[in-house]
C-alpha positions, 0 to 999 in steps of 0.5 A, spaced: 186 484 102 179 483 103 178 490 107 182 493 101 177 490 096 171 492 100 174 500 101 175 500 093 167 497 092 164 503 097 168 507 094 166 506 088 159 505 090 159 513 093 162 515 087 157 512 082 151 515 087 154 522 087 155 522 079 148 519 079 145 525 083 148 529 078 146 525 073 139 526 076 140 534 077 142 536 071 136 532 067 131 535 072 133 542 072 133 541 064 126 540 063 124 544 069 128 549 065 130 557 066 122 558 069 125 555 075 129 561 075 124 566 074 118 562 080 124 562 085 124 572 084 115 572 083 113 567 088 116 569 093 111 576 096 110 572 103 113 567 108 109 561 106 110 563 099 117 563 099 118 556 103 113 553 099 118 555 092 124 553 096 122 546 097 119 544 090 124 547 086 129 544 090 125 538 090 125 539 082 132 540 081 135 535 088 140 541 091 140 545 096 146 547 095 144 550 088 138 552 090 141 556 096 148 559 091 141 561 085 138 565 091 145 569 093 146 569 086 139 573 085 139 577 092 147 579 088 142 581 082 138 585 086 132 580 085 131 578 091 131 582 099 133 578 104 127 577 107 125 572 101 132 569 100 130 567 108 123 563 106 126 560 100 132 557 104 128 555 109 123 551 103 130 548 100 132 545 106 125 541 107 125 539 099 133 537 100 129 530 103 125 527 097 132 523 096 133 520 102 125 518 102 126 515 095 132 511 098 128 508 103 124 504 100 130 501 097 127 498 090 134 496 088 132 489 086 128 494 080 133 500 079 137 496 073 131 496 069 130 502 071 137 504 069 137 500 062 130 504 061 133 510 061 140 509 058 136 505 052 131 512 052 139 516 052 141 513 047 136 513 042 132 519 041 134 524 039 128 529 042 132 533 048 128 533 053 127 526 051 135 525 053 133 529 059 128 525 062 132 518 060 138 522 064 132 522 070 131 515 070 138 513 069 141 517 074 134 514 079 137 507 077 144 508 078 143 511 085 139 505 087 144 500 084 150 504 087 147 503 095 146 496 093 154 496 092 155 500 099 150 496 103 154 490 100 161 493 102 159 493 108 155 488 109 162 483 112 163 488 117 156 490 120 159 487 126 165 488 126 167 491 134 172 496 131 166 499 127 160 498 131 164 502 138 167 508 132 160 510 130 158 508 138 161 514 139 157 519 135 152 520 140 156 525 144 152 531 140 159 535 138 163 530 136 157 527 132 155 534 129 162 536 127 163 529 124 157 531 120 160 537 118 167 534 116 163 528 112 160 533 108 164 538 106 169 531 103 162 529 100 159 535 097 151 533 098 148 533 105 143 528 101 148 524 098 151 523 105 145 522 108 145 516 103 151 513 106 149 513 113 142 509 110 147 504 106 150 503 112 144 502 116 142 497 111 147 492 112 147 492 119 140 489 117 142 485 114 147 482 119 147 478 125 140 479 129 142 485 134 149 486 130 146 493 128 152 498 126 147 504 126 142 506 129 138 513 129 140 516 136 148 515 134 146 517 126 142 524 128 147 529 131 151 526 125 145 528 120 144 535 124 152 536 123 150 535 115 146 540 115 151 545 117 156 544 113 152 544 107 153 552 107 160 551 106 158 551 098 155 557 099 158 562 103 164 561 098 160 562 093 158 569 096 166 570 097 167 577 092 159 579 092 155 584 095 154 585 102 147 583 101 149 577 097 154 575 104 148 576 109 144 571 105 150 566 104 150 567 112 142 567 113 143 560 111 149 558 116 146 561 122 139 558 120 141 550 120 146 553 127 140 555 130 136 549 128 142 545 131 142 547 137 135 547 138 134 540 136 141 538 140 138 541 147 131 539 145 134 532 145 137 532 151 131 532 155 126 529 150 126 522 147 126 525 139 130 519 137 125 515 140 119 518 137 122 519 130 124 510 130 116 509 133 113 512 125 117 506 122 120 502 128 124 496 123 127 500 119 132 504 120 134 507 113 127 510 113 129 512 121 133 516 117 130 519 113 124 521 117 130 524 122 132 529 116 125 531 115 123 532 121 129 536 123 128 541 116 121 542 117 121 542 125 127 548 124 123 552 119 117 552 123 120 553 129 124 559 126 120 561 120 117 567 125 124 569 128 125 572 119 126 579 122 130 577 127 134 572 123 135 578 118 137 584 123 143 578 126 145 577 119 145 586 118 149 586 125 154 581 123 155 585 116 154 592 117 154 598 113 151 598 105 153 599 099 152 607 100 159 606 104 162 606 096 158 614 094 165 618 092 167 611 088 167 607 082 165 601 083 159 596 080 153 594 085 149 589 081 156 586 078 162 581 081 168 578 080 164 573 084 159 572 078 164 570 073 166 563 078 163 556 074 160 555 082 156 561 080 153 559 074 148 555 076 145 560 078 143 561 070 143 567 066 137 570 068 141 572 074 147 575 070 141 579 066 137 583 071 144 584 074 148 587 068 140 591 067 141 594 074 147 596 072 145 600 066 140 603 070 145 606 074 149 608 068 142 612 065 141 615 071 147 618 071 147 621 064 141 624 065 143 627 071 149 630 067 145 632 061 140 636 066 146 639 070 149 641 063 143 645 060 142 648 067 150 650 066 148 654 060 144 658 064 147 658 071 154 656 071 159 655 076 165 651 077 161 646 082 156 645 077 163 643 072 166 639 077 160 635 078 159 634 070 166 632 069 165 626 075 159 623 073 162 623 066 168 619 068 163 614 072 159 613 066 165 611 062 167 606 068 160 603 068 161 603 060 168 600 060 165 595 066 158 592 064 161 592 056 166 587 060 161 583 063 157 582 057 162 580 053 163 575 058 156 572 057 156 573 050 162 568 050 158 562 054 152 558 052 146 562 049 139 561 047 137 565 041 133 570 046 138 570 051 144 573 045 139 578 043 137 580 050 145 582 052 145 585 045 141 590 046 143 591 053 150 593 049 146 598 044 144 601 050 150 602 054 153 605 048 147 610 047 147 612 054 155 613 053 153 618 047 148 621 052 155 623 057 158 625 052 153 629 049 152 632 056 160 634 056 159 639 049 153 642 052 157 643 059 163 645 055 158 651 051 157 653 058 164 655 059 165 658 053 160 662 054 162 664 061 169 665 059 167 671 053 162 674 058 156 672 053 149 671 056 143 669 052 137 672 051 130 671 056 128 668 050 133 663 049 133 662 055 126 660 056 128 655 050 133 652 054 128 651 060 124 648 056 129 643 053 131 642 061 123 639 062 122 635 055 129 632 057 128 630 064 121 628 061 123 622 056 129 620 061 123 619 066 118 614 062 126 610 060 127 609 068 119 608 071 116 603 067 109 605 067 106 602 062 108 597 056 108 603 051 115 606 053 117 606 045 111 610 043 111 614 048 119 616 047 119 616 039 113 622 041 117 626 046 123 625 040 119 627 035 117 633 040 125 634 041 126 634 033 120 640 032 123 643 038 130 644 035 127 646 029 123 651 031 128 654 036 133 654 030 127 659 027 126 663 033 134 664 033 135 666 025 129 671 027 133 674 034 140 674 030 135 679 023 133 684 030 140 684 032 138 680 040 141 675 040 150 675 040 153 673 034 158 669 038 153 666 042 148 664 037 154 660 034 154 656 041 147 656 042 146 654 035 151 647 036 148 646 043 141 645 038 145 640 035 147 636 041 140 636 044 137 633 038 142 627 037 139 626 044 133 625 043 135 620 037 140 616 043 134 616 048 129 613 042 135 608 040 135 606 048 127 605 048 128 601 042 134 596 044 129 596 051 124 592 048 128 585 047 130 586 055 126 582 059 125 587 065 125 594 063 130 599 065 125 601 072 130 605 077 134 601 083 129 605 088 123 603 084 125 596 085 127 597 091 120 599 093 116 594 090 121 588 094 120 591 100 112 592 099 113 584 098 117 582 104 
């Protein structure tokens, strides 16, 4: 009955430390709030940069595992290269370790007043971030209370034989290293586990002189075993996603495997335990604590040269790209994935730039298809029809897809600037598809002119010439972002295509009184004029619609450059 009791009070103890780190996280990450989100993309232009941001956002947010399954989300979205996911999951495994130092001190005999502080301060403000920080302070207190429950469990069976030769066992690497592994997969936090082995190695404190239960050289295989099991969260989370999401789900896998083995052989011939315990040689808690951190930035700074050769093993194990896919409908930026709850601490800015990018893709296409339909009325043939037909079909794929993951994340918990955001996204998509579908009538005039055998005059050609150039013009200041005075300067070039149309329907009327132009063919040249100043109008609404989306609609290759010159 008193084993039994004391199973139910460690039970209970780890249960109240791990809803306390949620607690704490959740507080954290409210009051640091998207920004974080926003440092981990814009930070990130070299290594040093990069591992600074991983470990003070994980520090701020307290997971590592949130942090890690953010970056995946982000290199999902097209944010992040691989290059800067690496030194940010190098940084969060370094900012993972301010919860075991914190535990350390062991301020238990305080932690209720911090409790009641902050339950008292949850309780009765009504200021949210207020609410925030009292959750910080309650959470931080819990933590403290809940080991004290644990330490005290197990405080009767110290010395207990049976216990002291299991955990003796554990200074066999394997054994030690995949116990970690297991242990933390059941506990879900590599730093709430850590927490446990601390619990354990102050009850031995307070034991019988000589009775420990643990000390760091059967604890730190254990902890190293932590380590990598913490990348179980997230290689699941990238189950569904891009190749290059899986790659950095895998970086920080093979990241903590290397790390390990290093850290094992180098054990083997030096006494690292015994050089860890010389910093705080009484307390075997900050022993472990001081381990964890050492072992996390020793990995980085072991590894943090070996980037490139970490992120060609990466590439090795998953081959290919997405070019794989050219001949397919299929979504770049968007998953199936990104629609999981475990993806939705990533936060909306990720599911933004990522429905963004598919935009992009979509616009590129339409004006692709509005191109190749003037040139058609020009020069037609069956492949030029063929090619217009296959990209009409992909843009209504793309609009039928991205609409469904917008209206996904319309249905979840939005600020006011972030509804407004997917909105505009959504008029945008509906204007590109009017483009498309503008783009079919002008190839669809095409065909009609070849099947009459009509031909337009050189005059109406070089009109038509003209409204390839403006065309391809407009789309280019949409898709390249080179200055903040896109609208201005599409609602000039619609203005043009508006006085272009007008004068192009006077030159008809001119051509059709001196008997140049094709009667039949003025009726089709007449209707093209038509959809070429909807157009401009489409074009117009999209550069409106773009002033309420945080990052314009700049090309996928563009993007991809401007990372690949900050890696």
């Amino acid at each position: 009955m008193e084993l039994f009791t004391s199973i139910l009070a460690l039970l209970s103890g780890l249960a109240i430390f791990m809803y306390s780190m949620k607690m704490t996280s959740g507080g954290l990450e409210a009051v640091a709030g998207s920004k974080l989100k926003g440092v981990l993309q814009k930070l990130t232009d070299n290594r040093f940069k990069g591992v600074g941001v991983g470990a003070g956002v994980t520090a701020l947010i307290q997971s590592s595992t949130a942090v890690t399954v953010m970056v995946i989300g982000f290199v999902n979205a097209g944010l992040l290269n691989l290059h800067q996911a690496l030194w940010v999951i190098m940084g969060a495994n370094i900012g993972t370790n301010i919860t075991s130092q914190l535990i350390a001190f062991d301020i238990g005999e305080f932690a209720p007043i911090l409790a009641v502080v902050g339950v008292f301060v949850v309780i009765f403000t009504r200021n949210k971030k207020f609410k925030n920080i009292g959750e910080i302070v309650t959470g931080l207190g819990f933590i403290f209370i809940s080991m004290n429950i644990m330490k005290d469990a197990m405080a009767p069976y110290a010395s207990d034989p049976r216990l002291t030769g299991l955990l003796s066992r554990m200074d066999n690497p394997l054994l030690g290293i995949l116990v970690g592994i297991i242990f933390v997969n059941i506990i879900s936090s590599s730093a709430a586990s850590v927490g446990v082995l601390q619990a354990l190695a102050m009850a031995s404190a307070g034991a019988a002189a000589g009775a420990g239960v643990i000390d760091l050289e059967h604890a730190m295989y254990i902890i190293m075993g932590f380590n990598i099991g913490t990348c179980v969260t997230a290689l699941l989370s990238s189950i569904g996603t891009t190749k290059m999401a899986v790659r950095a789900a895998l970086m920080h896998l093979f990241f903590n495997v290397i790390g390990t083995v290093l850290f094992t052989v180098a054990s083997l011939f030096l006494p690292i335990a015994h050089w860890v315990e010389l910093l705080s040689p009484t307390d075997v808690a900050r022993q472990l604590a001081n381990f964890h951190l050492v072992f996390n930035l020793g990995g980085t700074l072991l590894l943090l040269p070996a980037g490139d050769l970490i992120v060609k093993l990466v590439n090795l194990a998953v081959p290919g790209d997405e070019s794989e896919k050219e001949g397919q409908q299929y979504l770049k930026y968007l998953t199936p994935a990104m629609l999981r709850p475990e993806f939705q601490i990533a936060g909306s800015s990720v599911y933004t730039t990522a429905v963004t990018n598919e935009v992009k893709r979509m616009l590129e296409k339409a004006a692709e298809n509005v191109s190749r339909s003037l040139r058609a009325v020009l020069d037609n043939d069956d492949k030029i029809q063929e090619e217009i037909n296959e990209n009409e079909e992909y843009i209504d794929y793309l609009n039928k897809e991205i609409s469904y993951y917008i209206s996904h994340c319309l249905t979840q918990e939005l600020t006011e600037e972030e509804a407004m955001t997917y909105s505009s996204l959504f008029k945008i998509t509906g204007n590109i598809e009017r483009m498309g579908d503008h783009a079919t009538n002008i190839a669809g005039y095409a065909n009609m002119l070849q099947n009459k055998g009509l031909k337009l005059s050189e005059i109406a050609r070089a009109e038509v010439e003209s409204m390839i150039e403006i065309i391809e013009k407009t789309v280019k200041i949409l898709t390249h972002n080179d200055g903040d005075d896109i609208h201005v300067r599409v609602a000039k070039a619609e203005q043009k295509i508006d006085d272009m149309t007008d004068q192009y329907r006077l030159n008809q009327l001119d051509r059709m009184k001196t008997g140049i132009c094709n009667g039949e063919a003025c009726v089709i040249y007449s209707e093209m004029l038509t959809d070429f100043e909807r157009l401009g109008d489409h074009m117009l609404n999209i550069a409106e619609a773009q002033e309420l989306v945080p990052e314009p609609i700049v090309t996928p290759a563009r993007k991809k450059a401007k990372n690949e010159k900050q890696a």
